[in-house]
C-alpha positions in Angstrom: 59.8 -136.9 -118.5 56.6 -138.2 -119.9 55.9 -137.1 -123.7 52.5 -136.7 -124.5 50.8 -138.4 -127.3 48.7 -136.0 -129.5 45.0 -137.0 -130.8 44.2 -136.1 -134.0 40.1 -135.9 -134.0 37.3 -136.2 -136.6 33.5 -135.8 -136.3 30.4 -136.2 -138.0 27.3 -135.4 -136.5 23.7 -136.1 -136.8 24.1 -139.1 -139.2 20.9 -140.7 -139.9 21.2 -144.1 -137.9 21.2 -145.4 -134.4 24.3 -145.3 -132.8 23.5 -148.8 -131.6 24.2 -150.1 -135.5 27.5 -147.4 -135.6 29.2 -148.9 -132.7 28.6 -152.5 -134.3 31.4 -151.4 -136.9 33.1 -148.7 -134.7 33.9 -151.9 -131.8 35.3 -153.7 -134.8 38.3 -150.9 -135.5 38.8 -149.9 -131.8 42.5 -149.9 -131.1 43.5 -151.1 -134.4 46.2 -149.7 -136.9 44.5 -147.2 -139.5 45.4 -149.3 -142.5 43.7 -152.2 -141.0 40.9 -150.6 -140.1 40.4 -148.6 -143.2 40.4 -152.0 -144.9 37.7 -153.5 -142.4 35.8 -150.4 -143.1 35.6 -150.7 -146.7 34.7 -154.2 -147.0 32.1 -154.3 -144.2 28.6 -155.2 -145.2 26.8 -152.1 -142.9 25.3 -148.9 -144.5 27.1 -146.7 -142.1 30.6 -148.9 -142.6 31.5 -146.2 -145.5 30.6 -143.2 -143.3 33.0 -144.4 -141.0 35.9 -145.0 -143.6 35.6 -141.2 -144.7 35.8 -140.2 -141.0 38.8 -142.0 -140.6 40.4 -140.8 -143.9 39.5 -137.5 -142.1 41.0 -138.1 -138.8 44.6 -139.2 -141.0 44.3 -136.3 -142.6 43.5 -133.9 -140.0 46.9 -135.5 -138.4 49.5 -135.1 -141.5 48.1 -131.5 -141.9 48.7 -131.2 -137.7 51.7 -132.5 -138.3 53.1 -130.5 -141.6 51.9 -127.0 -139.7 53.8 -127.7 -136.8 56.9 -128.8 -138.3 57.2 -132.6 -136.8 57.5 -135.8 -138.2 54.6 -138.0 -137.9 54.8 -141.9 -138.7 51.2 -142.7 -140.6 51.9 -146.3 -140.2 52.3 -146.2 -136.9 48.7 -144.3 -136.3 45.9 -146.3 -134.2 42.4 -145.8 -133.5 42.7 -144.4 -130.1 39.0 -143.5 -129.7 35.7 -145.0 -131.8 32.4 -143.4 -129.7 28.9 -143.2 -131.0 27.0 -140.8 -129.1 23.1 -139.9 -129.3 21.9 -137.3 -131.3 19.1 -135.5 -131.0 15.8 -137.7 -132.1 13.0 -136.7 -134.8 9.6 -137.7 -133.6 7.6 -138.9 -136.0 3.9 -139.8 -136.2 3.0 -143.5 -137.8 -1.3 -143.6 -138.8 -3.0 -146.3 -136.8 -6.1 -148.0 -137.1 -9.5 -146.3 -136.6 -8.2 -142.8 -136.6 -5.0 -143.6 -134.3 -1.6 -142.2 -134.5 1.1 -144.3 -132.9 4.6 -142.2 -132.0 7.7 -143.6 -133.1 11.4 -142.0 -132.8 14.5 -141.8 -136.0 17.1 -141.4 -134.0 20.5 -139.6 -135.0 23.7 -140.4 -134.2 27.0 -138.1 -133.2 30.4 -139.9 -134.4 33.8 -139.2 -133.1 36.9 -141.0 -134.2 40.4 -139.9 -132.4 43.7 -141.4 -133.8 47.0 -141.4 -132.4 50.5 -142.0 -133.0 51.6 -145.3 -131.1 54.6 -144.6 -128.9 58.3 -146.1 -129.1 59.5 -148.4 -126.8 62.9 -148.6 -126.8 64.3 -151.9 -125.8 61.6 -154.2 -126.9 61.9 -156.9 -128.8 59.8 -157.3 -131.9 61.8 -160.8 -133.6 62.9 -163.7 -131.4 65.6 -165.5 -133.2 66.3 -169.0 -132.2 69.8 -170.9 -131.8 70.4 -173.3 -134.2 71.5 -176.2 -131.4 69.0 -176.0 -129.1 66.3 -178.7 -129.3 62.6 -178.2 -130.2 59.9 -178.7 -127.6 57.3 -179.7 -129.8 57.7 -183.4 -129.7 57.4 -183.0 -125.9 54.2 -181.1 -126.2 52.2 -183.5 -128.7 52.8 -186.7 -126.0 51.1 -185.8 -123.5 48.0 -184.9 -125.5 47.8 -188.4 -127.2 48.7 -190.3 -123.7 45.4 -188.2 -122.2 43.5 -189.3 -125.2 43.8 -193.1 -124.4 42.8 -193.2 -121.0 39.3 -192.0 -121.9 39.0 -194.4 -124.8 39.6 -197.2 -121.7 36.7 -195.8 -119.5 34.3 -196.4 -121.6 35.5 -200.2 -123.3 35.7 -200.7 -119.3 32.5 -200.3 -117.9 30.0 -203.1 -117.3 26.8 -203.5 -118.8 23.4 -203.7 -116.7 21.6 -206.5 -117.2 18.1 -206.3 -118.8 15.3 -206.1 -116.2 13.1 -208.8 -116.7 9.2 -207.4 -117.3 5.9 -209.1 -116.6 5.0 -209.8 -120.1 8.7 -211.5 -120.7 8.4 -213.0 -116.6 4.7 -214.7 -117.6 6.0 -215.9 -120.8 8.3 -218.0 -119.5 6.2 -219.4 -116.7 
């Protein structure tokens, strides 16, 4: 039986940027735990990268009140950024003066966020720490020698290869005549 994975959702709407610039910061959180990316949102250097952090506060939120309503236990650590879109809002047109009585059109465009965390499901069986016998040999000595044996056969190639001889030109040919 398959158990379903709630979302827990947050939105702000009609934020005063492009969502071209929002997914710049929204592609760097995608899939990521929520304390990571709450960290990369607070230390990254765009205008909208604090927006983003209080949406995501919002989303966590939004889950431990879910979660304390419905009377089941809910693992923040273990909550991801399931879903980071940046949809178009609607656009202000705008009128920019031009030469000689002109009036060139421009557009602000707006910018609907929507952030969707989730809690990360449980595997059972896999293994998160490899532990390693004491007696068995390491590998890495085997790995370095072939990378310094293919080093030394290019060296060769080119200590190898014969020169040309200069061509002889007419100034250097009459010269010697």
């Amino acid at each position: 039986m398959a158990v379903e994975t709630k979302e827990y959702r947050a939105e702000a709407k009609f934020q005063r940027v492009s969502p071209q610039k929002v997914r710049l910061v929204l592609d760097m959180i995608k899939g990521r735990g929520v304390e990571e990316a709450l960290t990369t949102t607070a230390f990254a250097k765009k205008r909208i990268a604090p927006v983003i952090h209080k949406l995501l506060t919002s989303a966590v939120d939004n889950a431990k009140y879910v979660a304390g309503e419905q009377g089941f236990d809910l693992d923040v650590d273990n909550l991801y950024v399931k879903l980071a879109l940046a949809n178009d809002g609607p656009r202000l047109k705008r009128i920019r003066p031009a030469p000689m009585g002109r009036a060139f059109r421009y557009q602000r465009r707006t910018t609907h966020i929507v952030l969707s965390v989730a809690e990360r499901e449980a595997t059972q069986g896999l293994v998160t720490k490899v532990e390693e016998p004491a007696s068995a040999p390491k590998a890495s000595k085997k790995i370095e020698e072939p990378k310094a044996a293919s080093k030394t056969p290019k060296a060769t190639k080119k200590s190898e290869a014969p020169k040309a001889a200069p061509k002889a030109t007419k100034n250097k040919a009459t010269k010697q005549a």
